[in-house]
C-alpha positions in Angstrom: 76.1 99.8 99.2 72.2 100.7 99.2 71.6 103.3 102.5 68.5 101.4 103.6 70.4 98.2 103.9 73.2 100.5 106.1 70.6 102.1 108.1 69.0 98.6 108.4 72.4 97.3 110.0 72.5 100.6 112.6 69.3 99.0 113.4 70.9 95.8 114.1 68.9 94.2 111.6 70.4 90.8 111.4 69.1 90.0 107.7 70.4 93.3 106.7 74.1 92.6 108.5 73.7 89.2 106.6 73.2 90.7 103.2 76.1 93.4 103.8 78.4 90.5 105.0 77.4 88.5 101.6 78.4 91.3 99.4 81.6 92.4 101.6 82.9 89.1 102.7 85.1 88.6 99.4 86.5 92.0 99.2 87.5 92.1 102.4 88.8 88.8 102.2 90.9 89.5 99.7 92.1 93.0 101.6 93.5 90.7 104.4 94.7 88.2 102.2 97.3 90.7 101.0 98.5 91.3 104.3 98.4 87.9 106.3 99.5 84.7 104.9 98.1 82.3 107.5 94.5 81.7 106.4 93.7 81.1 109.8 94.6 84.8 110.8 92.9 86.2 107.6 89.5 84.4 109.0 90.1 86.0 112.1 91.0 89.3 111.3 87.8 89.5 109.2 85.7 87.9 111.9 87.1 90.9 113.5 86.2 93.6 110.9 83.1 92.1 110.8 82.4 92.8 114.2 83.7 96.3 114.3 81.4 97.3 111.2 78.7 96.6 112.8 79.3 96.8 116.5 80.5 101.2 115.1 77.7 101.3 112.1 76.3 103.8 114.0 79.6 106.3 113.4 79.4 106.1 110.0 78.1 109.9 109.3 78.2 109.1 104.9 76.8 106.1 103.9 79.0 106.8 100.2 82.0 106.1 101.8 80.8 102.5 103.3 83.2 100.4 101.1 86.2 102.6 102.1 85.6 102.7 105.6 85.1 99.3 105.7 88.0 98.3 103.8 90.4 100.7 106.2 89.1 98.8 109.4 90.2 95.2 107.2 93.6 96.9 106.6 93.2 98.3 110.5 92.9 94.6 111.8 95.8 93.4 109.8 98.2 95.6 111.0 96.9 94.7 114.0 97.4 91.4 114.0 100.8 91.7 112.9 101.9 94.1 115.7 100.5 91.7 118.2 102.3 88.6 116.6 105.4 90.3 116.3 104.9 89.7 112.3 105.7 93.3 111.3 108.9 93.6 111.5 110.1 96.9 109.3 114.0 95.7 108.4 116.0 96.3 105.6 117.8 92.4 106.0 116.7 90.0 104.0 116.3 87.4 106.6 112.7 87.4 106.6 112.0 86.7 102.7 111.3 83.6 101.4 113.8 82.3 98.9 113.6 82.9 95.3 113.7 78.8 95.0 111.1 78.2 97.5 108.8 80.7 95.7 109.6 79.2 92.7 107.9 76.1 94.1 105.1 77.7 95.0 104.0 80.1 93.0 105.1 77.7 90.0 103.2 79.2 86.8 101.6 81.9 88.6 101.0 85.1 87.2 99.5 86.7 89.8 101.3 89.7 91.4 99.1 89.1 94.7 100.3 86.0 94.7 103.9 87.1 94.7 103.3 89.8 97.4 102.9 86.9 99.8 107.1 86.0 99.3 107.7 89.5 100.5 108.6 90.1 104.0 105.9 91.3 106.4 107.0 94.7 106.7 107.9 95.2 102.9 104.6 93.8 101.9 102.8 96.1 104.2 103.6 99.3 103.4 103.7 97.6 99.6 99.9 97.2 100.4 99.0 100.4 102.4 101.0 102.7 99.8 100.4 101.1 96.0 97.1 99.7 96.3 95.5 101.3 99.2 96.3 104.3 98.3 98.0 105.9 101.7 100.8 108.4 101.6 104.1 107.9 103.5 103.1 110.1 106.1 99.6 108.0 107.1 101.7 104.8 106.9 104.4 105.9 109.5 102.0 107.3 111.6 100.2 104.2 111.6 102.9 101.8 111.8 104.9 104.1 114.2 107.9 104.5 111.9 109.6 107.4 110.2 108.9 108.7 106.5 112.1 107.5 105.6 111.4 103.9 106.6 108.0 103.8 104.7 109.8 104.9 101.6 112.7 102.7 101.9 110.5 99.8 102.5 108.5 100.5 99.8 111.5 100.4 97.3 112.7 97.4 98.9 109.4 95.6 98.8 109.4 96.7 94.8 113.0 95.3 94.3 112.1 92.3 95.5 108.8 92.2 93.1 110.7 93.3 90.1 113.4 89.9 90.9 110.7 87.7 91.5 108.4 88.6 88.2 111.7 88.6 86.3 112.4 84.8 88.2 108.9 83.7 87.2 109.2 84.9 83.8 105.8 87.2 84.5 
Protein backbone atom coordinates (compact mmCIF):
# COMPACT_ATOMS: atom_id res chain seq x y z
CA UNK A 1 0.00 0.00 0.00
CA UNK A 2 1.55 3.54 -1.19
CA UNK A 3 2.47 5.63 2.32
CA UNK A 4 0.88 8.78 1.05
CA UNK A 5 -2.37 7.21 0.51
CA UNK A 6 -1.86 5.75 4.52
CA UNK A 7 -0.81 9.04 5.74
CA UNK A 8 -3.76 10.48 3.65
CA UNK A 9 -6.29 8.14 5.64
CA UNK A 10 -4.48 9.30 9.28
CA UNK A 11 -5.62 12.47 7.84
CA UNK A 12 -9.02 11.24 7.47
CA UNK A 13 -9.01 11.83 3.97
CA UNK A 14 -12.17 10.38 2.81
CA UNK A 15 -10.95 9.84 -0.96
CA UNK A 16 -7.93 8.29 0.37
CA UNK A 17 -10.04 5.74 2.87
CA UNK A 18 -12.06 5.21 -0.32
CA UNK A 19 -9.15 4.13 -2.47
CA UNK A 20 -7.61 1.91 0.43
CA UNK A 21 -11.16 0.25 0.95
CA UNK A 22 -11.27 -0.45 -3.07
CA UNK A 23 -7.98 -2.20 -3.01
CA UNK A 24 -8.64 -3.98 0.54
CA UNK A 25 -12.25 -4.81 0.31
CA UNK A 26 -11.70 -8.27 -1.59
CA UNK A 27 -8.91 -9.46 0.49
CA UNK A 28 -10.44 -8.96 3.42
CA UNK A 29 -13.43 -10.25 2.25
CA UNK A 30 -12.20 -13.26 1.50
CA UNK A 31 -10.19 -13.38 5.10
CA UNK A 32 -13.64 -13.42 6.78
CA UNK A 33 -15.15 -15.58 4.31
CA UNK A 34 -12.93 -18.40 5.65
CA UNK A 35 -14.03 -17.87 9.03
CA UNK A 36 -17.94 -17.01 8.87
CA UNK A 37 -20.28 -18.66 6.75
CA UNK A 38 -23.30 -16.37 7.07
CA UNK A 39 -22.62 -13.68 4.46
CA UNK A 40 -24.51 -11.44 6.42
CA UNK A 41 -21.90 -11.70 9.34
CA UNK A 42 -18.87 -11.53 6.85
CA UNK A 43 -20.44 -7.92 5.72
CA UNK A 44 -20.49 -7.10 9.08
CA UNK A 45 -17.42 -8.15 10.46
CA UNK A 46 -15.71 -6.20 7.56
CA UNK A 47 -17.86 -3.11 8.09
CA UNK A 48 -16.24 -3.55 11.30
CA UNK A 49 -12.61 -3.90 10.22
CA UNK A 50 -13.23 -1.24 8.13
CA UNK A 51 -13.95 0.94 10.83
CA UNK A 52 -11.19 -0.02 13.05
CA UNK A 53 -8.55 0.61 10.26
CA UNK A 54 -9.31 3.78 10.08
CA UNK A 55 -10.84 4.92 13.30
CA UNK A 56 -6.66 3.32 14.78
CA UNK A 57 -4.72 4.51 11.35
CA UNK A 58 -3.00 6.60 13.44
CA UNK A 59 -1.28 3.47 15.58
CA UNK A 60 0.13 2.11 12.71
CA UNK A 61 4.01 3.11 13.46
CA UNK A 62 5.23 0.97 9.69
CA UNK A 63 3.34 1.67 6.90
CA UNK A 64 5.09 -1.90 5.24
CA UNK A 65 3.20 -3.90 7.43
CA UNK A 66 -0.35 -2.26 6.36
CA UNK A 67 -1.70 -5.43 4.65
CA UNK A 68 -0.79 -7.60 7.64
CA UNK A 69 -2.13 -5.47 10.16
CA UNK A 70 -5.07 -5.12 8.46
CA UNK A 71 -5.66 -8.60 7.74
CA UNK A 72 -5.07 -9.51 11.71
CA UNK A 73 -7.84 -6.97 12.71
CA UNK A 74 -10.32 -9.10 9.71
CA UNK A 75 -9.22 -12.34 11.42
CA UNK A 76 -9.66 -10.18 15.01
CA UNK A 77 -13.39 -9.40 14.07
CA UNK A 78 -14.11 -12.97 13.20
CA UNK A 79 -13.21 -14.51 16.19
CA UNK A 80 -15.01 -12.05 17.51
CA UNK A 81 -18.00 -12.55 16.16
CA UNK A 82 -17.93 -16.01 16.87
CA UNK A 83 -17.29 -15.70 20.65
CA UNK A 84 -20.14 -13.37 20.79
CA UNK A 85 -22.56 -15.83 18.82
CA UNK A 86 -21.58 -18.63 20.63
CA UNK A 87 -20.26 -20.07 17.05
CA UNK A 88 -16.77 -21.13 18.40
CA UNK A 89 -17.23 -23.90 19.92
CA UNK A 90 -13.55 -25.81 20.33
CA UNK A 91 -14.98 -29.71 20.65
CA UNK A 92 -13.65 -32.78 19.62
CA UNK A 93 -17.57 -34.27 18.78
CA UNK A 94 -18.60 -34.29 15.61
CA UNK A 95 -21.92 -32.83 16.25
CA UNK A 96 -21.27 -29.61 14.76
CA UNK A 97 -20.01 -30.85 11.07
CA UNK A 98 -22.07 -30.91 8.28
CA UNK A 99 -22.58 -34.24 6.79
CA UNK A 100 -20.41 -35.67 4.22
CA UNK A 101 -23.88 -36.04 2.08
CA UNK A 102 -24.98 -32.63 2.60
CA UNK A 103 -21.59 -31.28 1.47
CA UNK A 104 -21.75 -33.44 -1.25
CA UNK A 105 -24.78 -31.34 -2.35
CA UNK A 106 -23.16 -28.34 -2.01
CA UNK A 107 -20.00 -28.25 -2.89
CA UNK A 108 -21.02 -30.64 -5.90
CA UNK A 109 -17.94 -30.32 -8.43
CA UNK A 110 -16.00 -28.05 -6.42
CA UNK A 111 -12.50 -27.99 -6.19
CA UNK A 112 -11.98 -25.48 -4.00
CA UNK A 113 -10.35 -26.30 -0.65
CA UNK A 114 -11.91 -22.89 0.72
CA UNK A 115 -14.84 -23.94 -0.22
CA UNK A 116 -14.63 -27.14 1.77
CA UNK A 117 -13.34 -25.30 4.90
CA UNK A 118 -16.87 -24.01 5.24
CA UNK A 119 -18.17 -27.98 6.13
CA UNK A 120 -15.72 -27.84 8.96
CA UNK A 121 -16.95 -27.11 12.34
CA UNK A 122 -16.44 -23.55 13.72
CA UNK A 123 -13.75 -24.34 16.00
CA UNK A 124 -11.86 -26.78 13.68
CA UNK A 125 -11.99 -24.38 10.87
CA UNK A 126 -10.68 -21.61 12.99
CA UNK A 127 -7.66 -22.63 14.20
CA UNK A 128 -7.47 -24.52 10.51
CA UNK A 129 -7.49 -20.72 9.39
CA UNK A 130 -5.32 -18.98 12.11
CA UNK A 131 -2.55 -21.87 12.05
CA UNK A 132 -2.23 -23.11 8.01
CA UNK A 133 -2.89 -20.04 6.27
CA UNK A 134 -2.46 -17.27 8.58
CA UNK A 135 0.43 -18.33 9.67
CA UNK A 136 -0.01 -18.22 13.74
CA UNK A 137 1.63 -20.67 16.04
CA UNK A 138 -0.27 -22.80 18.69
CA UNK A 139 0.70 -20.62 21.32
CA UNK A 140 -0.83 -17.17 19.65
CA UNK A 141 -3.95 -19.21 18.78
CA UNK A 142 -4.71 -20.38 22.40
CA UNK A 143 -3.92 -17.30 23.74
CA UNK A 144 -6.28 -15.80 21.58
CA UNK A 145 -8.99 -18.17 21.68
CA UNK A 146 -8.47 -18.75 25.44
CA UNK A 147 -7.69 -22.52 25.07
CA UNK A 148 -4.73 -24.69 25.84
CA UNK A 149 -1.82 -25.67 23.33
CA UNK A 150 -3.03 -28.97 23.32
CA UNK A 151 -6.57 -28.01 22.12
CA UNK A 152 -5.13 -25.81 19.21
CA UNK A 153 -3.10 -28.77 18.06
CA UNK A 154 -5.75 -31.36 18.43
CA UNK A 155 -8.12 -29.13 16.60
CA UNK A 156 -6.00 -28.59 14.05
CA UNK A 157 -5.50 -32.39 13.25
CA UNK A 158 -9.05 -32.85 13.53
CA UNK A 159 -10.03 -29.99 11.24
CA UNK A 160 -7.24 -31.74 8.68
CA UNK A 161 -8.96 -35.23 9.05
CA UNK A 162 -12.01 -33.97 8.21
CA UNK A 163 -10.42 -32.12 4.97
CA UNK A 164 -8.50 -35.17 3.95
CA UNK A 165 -12.32 -37.24 4.06
CA UNK A 166 -13.98 -34.64 2.38
CA UNK A 167 -11.34 -34.11 -0.72
CA UNK A 168 -11.11 -37.92 -0.84
CA UNK A 169 -15.45 -37.76 -0.89
CA UNK A 170 -15.24 -35.11 -3.69
CA UNK A 171 -12.80 -36.91 -5.63
CA UNK A 172 -10.42 -33.50 -5.36
Amino acid sequence: MERELLLECQRNNRNAQRKVYEKMAGKLYAVCKRYLKNDEDIQEALADTFYKIFTKISQLQNPDIFEAWARKIAVNECLQKLRATKQLHISLEDDHAVSSDSAADTVSFEKDILSLLRFLPEGCRAIFNLFAIEGYPHKEIAAMLSISEGTSKSQLNVARKKLQELLVHHNI
